[in-house]
C-alpha positions as CSV (number, residue, x, y, z in Angstrom):
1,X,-130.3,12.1,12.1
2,X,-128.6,8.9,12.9
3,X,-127.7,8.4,9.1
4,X,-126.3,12.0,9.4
5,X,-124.0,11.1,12.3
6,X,-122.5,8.0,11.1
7,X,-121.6,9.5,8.2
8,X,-119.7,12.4,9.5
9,X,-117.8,9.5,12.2
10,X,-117.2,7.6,9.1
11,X,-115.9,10.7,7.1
12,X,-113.6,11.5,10.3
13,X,-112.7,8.2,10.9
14,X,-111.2,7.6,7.2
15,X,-109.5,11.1,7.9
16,X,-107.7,9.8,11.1
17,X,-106.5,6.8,8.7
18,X,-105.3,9.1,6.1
19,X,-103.3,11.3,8.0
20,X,-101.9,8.4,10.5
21,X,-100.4,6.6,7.0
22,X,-98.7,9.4,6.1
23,X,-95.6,8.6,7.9
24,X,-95.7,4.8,6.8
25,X,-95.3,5.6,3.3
26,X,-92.4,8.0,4.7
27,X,-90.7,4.6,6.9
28,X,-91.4,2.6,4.0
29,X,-89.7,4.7,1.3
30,X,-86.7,6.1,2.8
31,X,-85.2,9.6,1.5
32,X,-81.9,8.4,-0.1
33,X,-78.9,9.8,1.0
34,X,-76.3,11.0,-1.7
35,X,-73.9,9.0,-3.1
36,X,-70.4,9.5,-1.3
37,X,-68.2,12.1,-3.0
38,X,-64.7,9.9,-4.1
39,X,-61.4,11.0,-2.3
40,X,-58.9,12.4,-4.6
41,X,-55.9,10.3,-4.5
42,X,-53.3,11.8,-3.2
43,X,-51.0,13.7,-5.5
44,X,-48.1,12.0,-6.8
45,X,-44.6,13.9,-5.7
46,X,-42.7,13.9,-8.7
47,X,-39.5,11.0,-9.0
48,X,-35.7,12.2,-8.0
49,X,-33.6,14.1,-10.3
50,X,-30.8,12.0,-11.9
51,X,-27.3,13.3,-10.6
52,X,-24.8,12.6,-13.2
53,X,-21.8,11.1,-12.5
54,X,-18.9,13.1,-12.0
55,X,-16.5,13.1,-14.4
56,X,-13.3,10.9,-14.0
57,X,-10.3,12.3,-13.2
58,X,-8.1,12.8,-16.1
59,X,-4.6,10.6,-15.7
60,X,-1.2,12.7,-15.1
61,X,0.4,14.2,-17.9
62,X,2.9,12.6,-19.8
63,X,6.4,14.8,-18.4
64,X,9.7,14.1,-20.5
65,X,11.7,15.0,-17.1
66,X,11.3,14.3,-13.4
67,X,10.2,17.5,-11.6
68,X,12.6,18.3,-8.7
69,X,10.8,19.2,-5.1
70,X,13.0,20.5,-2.0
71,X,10.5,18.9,0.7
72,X,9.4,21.7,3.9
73,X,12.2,21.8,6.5
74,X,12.5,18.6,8.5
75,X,10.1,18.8,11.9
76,X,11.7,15.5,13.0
77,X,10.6,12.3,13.7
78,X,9.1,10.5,16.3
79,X,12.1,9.3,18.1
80,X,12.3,5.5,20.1
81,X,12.2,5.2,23.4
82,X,13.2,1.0,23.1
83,X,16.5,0.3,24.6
84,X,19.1,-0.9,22.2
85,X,20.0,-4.3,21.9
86,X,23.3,-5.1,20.5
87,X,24.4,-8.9,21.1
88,X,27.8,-10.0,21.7
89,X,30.2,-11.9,19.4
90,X,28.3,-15.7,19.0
91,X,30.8,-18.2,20.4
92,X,29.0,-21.5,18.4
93,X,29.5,-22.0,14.8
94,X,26.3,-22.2,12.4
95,X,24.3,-25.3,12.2
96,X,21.7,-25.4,9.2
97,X,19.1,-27.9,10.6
98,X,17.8,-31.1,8.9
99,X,15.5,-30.3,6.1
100,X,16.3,-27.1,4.6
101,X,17.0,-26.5,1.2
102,X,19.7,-24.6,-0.3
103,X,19.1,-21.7,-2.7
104,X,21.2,-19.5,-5.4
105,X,20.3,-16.5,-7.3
106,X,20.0,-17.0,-11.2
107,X,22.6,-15.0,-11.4
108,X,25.3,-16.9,-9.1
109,X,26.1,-13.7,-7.3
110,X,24.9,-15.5,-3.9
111,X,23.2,-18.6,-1.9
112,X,21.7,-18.8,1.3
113,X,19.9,-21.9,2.9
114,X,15.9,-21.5,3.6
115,X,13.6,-23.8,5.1
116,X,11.5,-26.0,3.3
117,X,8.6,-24.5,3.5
118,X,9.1,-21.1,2.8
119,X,8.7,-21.1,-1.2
120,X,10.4,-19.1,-3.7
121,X,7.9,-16.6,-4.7
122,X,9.8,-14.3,-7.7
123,X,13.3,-13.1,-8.5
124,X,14.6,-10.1,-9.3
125,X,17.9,-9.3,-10.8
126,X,19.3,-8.7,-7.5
127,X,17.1,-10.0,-4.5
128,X,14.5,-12.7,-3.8
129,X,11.3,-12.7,-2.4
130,X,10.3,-16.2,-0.2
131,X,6.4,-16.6,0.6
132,X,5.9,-18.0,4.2
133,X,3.1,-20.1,5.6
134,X,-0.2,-18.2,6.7
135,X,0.4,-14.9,4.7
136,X,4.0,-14.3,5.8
137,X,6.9,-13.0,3.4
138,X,10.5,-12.2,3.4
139,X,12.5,-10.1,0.8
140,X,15.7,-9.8,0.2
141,X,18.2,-7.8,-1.9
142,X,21.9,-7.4,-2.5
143,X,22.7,-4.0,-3.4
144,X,26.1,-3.0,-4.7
145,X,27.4,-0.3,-3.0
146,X,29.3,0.7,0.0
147,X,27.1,0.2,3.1
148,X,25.9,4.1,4.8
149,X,25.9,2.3,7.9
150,X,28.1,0.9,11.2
151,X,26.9,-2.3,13.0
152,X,25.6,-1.3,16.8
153,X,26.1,2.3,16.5
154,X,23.2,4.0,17.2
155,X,22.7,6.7,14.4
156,X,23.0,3.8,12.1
157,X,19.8,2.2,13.4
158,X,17.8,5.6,13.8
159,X,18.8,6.2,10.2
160,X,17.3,3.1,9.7
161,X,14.1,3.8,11.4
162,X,14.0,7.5,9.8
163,X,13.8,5.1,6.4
164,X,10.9,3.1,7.8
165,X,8.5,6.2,9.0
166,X,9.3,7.9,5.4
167,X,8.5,4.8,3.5
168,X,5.1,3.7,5.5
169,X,4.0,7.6,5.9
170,X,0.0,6.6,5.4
171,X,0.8,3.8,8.9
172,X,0.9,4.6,12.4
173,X,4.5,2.7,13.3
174,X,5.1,1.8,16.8
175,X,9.0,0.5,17.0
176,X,8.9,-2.6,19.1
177,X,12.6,-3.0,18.8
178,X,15.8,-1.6,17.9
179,X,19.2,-3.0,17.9
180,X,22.5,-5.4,16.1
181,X,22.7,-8.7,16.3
182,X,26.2,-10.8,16.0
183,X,25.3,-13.7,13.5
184,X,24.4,-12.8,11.0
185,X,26.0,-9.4,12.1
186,X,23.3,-6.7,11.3
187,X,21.3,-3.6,12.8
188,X,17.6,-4.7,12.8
189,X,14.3,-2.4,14.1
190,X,11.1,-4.5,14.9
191,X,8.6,-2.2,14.1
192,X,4.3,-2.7,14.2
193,X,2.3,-0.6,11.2
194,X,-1.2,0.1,11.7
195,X,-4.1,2.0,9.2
196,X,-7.6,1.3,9.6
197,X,-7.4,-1.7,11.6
198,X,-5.2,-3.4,9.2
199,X,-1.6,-4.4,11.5
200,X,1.7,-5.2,9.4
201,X,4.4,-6.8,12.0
202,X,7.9,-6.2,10.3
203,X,11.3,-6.5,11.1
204,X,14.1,-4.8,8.6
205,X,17.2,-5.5,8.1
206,X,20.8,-4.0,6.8
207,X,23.4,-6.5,7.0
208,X,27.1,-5.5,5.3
209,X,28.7,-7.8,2.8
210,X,32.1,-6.2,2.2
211,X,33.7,-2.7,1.6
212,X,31.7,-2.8,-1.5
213,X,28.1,-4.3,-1.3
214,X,25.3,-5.1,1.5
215,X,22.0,-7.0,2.3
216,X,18.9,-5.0,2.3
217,X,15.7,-7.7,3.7
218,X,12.8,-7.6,5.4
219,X,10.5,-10.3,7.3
220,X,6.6,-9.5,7.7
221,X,3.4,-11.0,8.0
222,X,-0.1,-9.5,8.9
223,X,-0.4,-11.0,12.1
224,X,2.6,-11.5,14.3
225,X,5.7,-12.8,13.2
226,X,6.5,-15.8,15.5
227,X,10.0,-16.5,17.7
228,X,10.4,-19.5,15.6
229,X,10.1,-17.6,12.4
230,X,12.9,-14.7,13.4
231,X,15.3,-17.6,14.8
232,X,15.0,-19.2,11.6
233,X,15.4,-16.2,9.2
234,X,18.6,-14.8,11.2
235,X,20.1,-18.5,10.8
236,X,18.6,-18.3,6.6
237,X,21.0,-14.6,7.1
238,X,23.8,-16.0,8.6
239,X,24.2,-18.9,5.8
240,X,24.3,-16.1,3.0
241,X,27.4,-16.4,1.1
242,X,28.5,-13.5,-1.9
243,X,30.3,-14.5,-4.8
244,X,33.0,-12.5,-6.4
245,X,31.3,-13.1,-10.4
246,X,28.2,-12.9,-11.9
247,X,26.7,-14.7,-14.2
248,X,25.6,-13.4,-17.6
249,X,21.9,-14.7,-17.7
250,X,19.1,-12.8,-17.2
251,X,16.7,-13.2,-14.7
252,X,14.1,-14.0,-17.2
253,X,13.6,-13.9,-21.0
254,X,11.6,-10.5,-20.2
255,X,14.3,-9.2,-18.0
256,X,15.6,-7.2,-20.5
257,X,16.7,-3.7,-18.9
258,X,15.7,-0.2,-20.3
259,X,18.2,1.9,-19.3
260,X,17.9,5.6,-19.7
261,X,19.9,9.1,-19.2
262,X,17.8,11.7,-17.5
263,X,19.0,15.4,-18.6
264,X,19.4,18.0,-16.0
265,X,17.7,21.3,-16.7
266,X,20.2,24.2,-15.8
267,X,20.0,25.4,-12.0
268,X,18.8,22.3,-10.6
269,X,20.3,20.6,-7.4
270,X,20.1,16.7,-8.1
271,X,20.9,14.6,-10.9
272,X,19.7,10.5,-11.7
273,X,22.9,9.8,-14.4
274,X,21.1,6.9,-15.1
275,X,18.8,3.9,-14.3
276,X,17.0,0.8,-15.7
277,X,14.4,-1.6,-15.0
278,X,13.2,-5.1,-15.2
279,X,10.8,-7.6,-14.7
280,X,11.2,-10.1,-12.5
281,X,11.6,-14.2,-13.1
282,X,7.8,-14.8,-12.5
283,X,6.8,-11.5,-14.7
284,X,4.6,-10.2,-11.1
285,X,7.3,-7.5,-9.8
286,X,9.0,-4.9,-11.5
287,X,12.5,-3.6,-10.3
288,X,13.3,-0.1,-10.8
289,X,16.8,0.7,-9.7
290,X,19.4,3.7,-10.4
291,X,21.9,6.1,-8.8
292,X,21.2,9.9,-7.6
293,X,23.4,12.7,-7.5
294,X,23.9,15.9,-5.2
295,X,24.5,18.7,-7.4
296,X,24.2,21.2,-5.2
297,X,26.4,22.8,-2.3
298,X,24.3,21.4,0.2
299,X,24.1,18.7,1.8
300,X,20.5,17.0,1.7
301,X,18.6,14.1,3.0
302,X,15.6,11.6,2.8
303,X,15.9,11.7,-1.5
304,X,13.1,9.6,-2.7
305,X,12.3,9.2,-6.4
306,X,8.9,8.5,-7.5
307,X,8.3,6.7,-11.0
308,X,5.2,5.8,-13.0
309,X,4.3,2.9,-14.8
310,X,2.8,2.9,-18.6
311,X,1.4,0.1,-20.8
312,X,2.2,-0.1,-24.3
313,X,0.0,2.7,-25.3
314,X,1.8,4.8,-22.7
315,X,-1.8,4.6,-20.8
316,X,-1.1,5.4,-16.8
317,X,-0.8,2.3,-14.5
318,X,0.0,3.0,-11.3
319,X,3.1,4.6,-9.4
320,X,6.0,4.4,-6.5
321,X,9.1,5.4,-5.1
322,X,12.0,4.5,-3.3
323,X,14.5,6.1,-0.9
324,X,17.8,6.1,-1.9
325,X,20.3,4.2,0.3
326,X,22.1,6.8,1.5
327,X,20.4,8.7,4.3
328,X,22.7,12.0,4.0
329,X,24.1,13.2,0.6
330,X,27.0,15.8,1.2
331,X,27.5,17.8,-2.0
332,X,28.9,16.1,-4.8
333,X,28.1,12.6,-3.4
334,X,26.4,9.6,-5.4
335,X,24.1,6.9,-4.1
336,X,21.9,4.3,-5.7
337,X,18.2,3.7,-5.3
338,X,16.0,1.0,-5.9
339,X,12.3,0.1,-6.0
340,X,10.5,-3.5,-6.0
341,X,6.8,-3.7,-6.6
342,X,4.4,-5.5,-8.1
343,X,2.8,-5.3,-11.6
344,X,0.8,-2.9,-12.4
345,X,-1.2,-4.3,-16.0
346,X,1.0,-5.1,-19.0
347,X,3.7,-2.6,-18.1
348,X,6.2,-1.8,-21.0
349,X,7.4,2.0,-19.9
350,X,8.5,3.6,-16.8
351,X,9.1,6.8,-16.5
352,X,11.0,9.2,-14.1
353,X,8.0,11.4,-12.5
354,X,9.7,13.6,-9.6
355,X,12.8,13.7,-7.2
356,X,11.8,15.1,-3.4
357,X,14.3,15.7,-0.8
358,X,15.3,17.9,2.3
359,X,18.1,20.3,3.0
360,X,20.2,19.3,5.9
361,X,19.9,22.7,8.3
């Protein structure tokens, strides 16, 4: 009976064991956990579309003849409110000072006296342009034709400044000064451009020769144009001297001018009878200078004649105008005009593009 007994202890005993290792085997052999799924990169955006460049603007046409504009009626012009200055007769007679040099024009048609350091920069057949220290620069120009203008008298100098505003009409002028001086004896307006932060001080200048001819020049820097530097360039005015002849000798071998007749189609109101061009003495300005005619029977104003510029290929360069000299041109009346700028490329045509002007009401 014992025997019986310890067996069935021993038989529930190993039972108990058994089901007590069960969950040992189940620490010791972990279930295993599924591999981790991969992320899907993340989908690639596709690159930009390639804009392609616009196409370049084709250059302007080649026209045999100018085309002729009448300009919107004249709003007016921003009128000064500076005081005119107009000095009286000077009472000392000229002293050059010690140092300066004396210049003359290739052609012998007049000399002035400059100071040493303000360097001949180019010629053209009728003017000179002097490069001043620190980015300064003074033109000037004879032009031969009876001068539109009076000495102190007040239209004369507005005229003047009407010239300025028309020429610079991309510049926000402010007129510093307005006025005639006695020597040299000329109407001058002291005006300040500004565009985009750039400044342009300038001082222009119409100074009459004779019945016949007159000095067109100009003084400028980028900065401002010092005390010293006007005192001087009235004194380098004052020692200019005209001569009566001219030499035959051109400005330079290349100087040679091209001189053309524009036709007038029928009904039209002004007329260029001719005009020429040339290179200048250092071959880095061209001149472009002629006379313009009213046709009409009206008077008109503020004529400005635009050319362009054309390499050998008669490829476009570049283009410009000029004003011509007289302000107002009654009806029948003839005037010269003139433009000085520098090279565009290997120019070897220029042509005649348009004529603008306004009626005078």
């Amino acid at each position: 009976m014992k025997r019986r007994l310890l067996a069935l202890y021993s038989l529930a005993f190993i039972g108990l064991l058994l089901s007590s290792c069960q969950p040992l085997t189940a620490a010791l052999y972990p279930t295993q956990t599924a591999f981790l799924t991969d992320t899907p990169a993340p989908t690639q955006m596709p690159y930009s579309t390639y804009t392609a460049y616009p196409s370049p603007t084709p250059y302007p046409t080649y026209t045999l003849n100018p085309t002729y504009t009448v300009l919107p009626t004249d709003t007016g012009y921003p009128t000064s409110t500076n005081t005119l200055t107009v000095e009286a007769p000077p009472t000392i007679t000229l002293v050059i000072p010690d140092g300066w040099r004396q210049y003359e024009h290739p052609t012998s048609e007049f000399s002035l006296w400059h100071p040493a350091d303000w360097k001949v920069e180019d010629e053209s057949i009728s003017g000179v342009v002097f490069r001043l220290p620190n980015r300064g620069s003074s033109l000037l120009g004879l032009v031969k034709e009876p001068p539109h203008f009076k000495v102190g008298e007040e239209e004369s100098i507005n005229q003047l400044i009407r010239q300025i505003i028309l020429f610079k009409d991309e510049y926000k002028i402010e007129i510093v000064a307005k006025g005639a001086w006695s020597n040299p004896r000329a109407n001058f307006v002291e005006s300040m451009a500004t565009k985009n932060g750039f400044r342009w001080h300038e001082i222009q200048v119409r100074m009459p020769v004779d019945a016949n001819r007159f000095i067109v020049a100009n003084l400028a820097r980028t900065d401002n144009v010092s005390d010293a530097e006007i005192q001087s360039w009235k004194i380098l005015l004052a020692s200019l001297k005209v001569h009566p002849g001219m030499k035959t000798v051109a400005v330079s071998p290349t100087a040679t001018p091209t001189t053309t007749t524009t036709p007038v189609p029928g009904g039209l109101q002004v007329d260029i009878p001719e005009w020429n061009w040339f290179l200048s003495a250092s071959g880095n300005y061209v001149e472009v200078q002629g006379t313009v005619q009213n046709i009409s029977d009206k008077s008109m104003r503020f004529v400005e004649i635009h050319v362009i510029f054309r390499d050998k290929d008669e490829n476009f360069l570049g283009t410009d105008s000029g004003f011509a000299e007289a302000d107002v041109l009654s009806p029948g009346s003839l005037t010269t005009w003139s433009i000085f700028t520098r090279k565009m490329g290997d120019v070897r045509y220029v042509e005649l593009s348009q004529i603008l002007w306004k009626w005078v009401d």
